[in-house]
C-alpha positions in Angstrom: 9.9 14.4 -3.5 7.5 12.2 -2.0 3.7 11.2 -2.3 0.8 9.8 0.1 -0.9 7.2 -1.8 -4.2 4.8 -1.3 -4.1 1.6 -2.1 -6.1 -1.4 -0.2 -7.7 0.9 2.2 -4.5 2.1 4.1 -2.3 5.5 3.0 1.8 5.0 2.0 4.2 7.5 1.9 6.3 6.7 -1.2 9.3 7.6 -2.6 11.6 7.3 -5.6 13.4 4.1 -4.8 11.6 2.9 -1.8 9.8 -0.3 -1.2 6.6 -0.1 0.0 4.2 -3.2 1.2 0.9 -3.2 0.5 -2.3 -5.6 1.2 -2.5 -7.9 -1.9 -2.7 -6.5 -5.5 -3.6 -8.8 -8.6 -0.6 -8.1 -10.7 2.4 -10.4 -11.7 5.9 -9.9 -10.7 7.8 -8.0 -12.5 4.6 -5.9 -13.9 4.5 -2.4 -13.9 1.6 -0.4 -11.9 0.0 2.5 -11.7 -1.5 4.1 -8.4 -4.0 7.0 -9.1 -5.1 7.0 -5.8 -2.5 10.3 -4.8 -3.7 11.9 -1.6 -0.8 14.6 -1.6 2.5 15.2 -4.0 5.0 17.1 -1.9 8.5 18.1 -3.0 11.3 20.7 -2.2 9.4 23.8 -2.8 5.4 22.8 -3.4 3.0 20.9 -1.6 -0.8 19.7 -3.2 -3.2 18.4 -1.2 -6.1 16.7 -3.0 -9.3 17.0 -2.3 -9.9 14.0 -1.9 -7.1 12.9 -5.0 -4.5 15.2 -7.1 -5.8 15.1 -10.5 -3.9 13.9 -12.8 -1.5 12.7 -10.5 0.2 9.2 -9.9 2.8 6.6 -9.1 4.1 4.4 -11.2 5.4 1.3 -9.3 7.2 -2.0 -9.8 5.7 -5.3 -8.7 8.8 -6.9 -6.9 7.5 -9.9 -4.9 3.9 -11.6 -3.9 4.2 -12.8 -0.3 2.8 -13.9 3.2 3.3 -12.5 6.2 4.2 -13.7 9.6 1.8 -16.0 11.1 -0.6 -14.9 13.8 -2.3 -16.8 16.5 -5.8 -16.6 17.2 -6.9 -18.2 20.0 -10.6 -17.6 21.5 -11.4 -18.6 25.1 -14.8 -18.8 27.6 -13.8 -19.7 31.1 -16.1 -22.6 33.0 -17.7 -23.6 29.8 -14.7 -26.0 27.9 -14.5 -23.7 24.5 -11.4 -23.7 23.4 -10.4 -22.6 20.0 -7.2 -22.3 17.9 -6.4 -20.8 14.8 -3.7 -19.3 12.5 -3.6 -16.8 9.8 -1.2 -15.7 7.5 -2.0 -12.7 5.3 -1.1 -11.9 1.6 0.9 -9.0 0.6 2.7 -7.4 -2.6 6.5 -5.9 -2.4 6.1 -2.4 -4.5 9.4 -0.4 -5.7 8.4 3.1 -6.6 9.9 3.9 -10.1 8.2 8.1 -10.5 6.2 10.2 -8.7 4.1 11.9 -11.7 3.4 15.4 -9.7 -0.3 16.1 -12.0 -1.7 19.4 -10.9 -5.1 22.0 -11.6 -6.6 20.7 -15.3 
């Protein structure tokens, strides 16, 4: 079984067990979440497709770690004029481990 989720503007496809990273959330580690956002619950036999969510569908997750990410380089250039500049950017993220896919359906 497996879900499509939205969380932080991009779409995850979770499942029982995985680790997923996502943009920064504002939970503790350690805390348990709940995603509502479910695009589309699939498993063996069924798949919903939400229009735009599955009601009463979700995905309770674990918070496992609150981390950056590799550091990028951004470096902006205009020939003949001497503008030169330099700059680095690491990005926040959050380590979730899916715990349950709650499946919802038609209320």
């Amino acid at each position: 079984m497996y879900a499509i989720v939205e969380t932080g503007g991009r779409q995850y496809r979770a499942e029982v067990g995985q680790t997923i990273q996502t943009e920064k959330l504002p939970h503790e580690v350690g805390e348990s979440i709940s995603l509502d956002r479910v695009l589309l619950v699939a498993d063996d036999e069924n798949l919903t497709i939400g229009t735009p969510v599955v009601p009463n569908a979700s995905v309770q997750a674990t918070v496992v770690d609150q981390f950056k990410g590799k550091k990028i380089r951004v470096l902006k250039y205009k020939p003949k004029k001497r503008y030169r500049v330099r700059q680095g950017h690491r990005q926040n993220y959050t380590r979730l481990r899916i715990d349950e896919i709650v499946a919802g359906g038609e209320s």
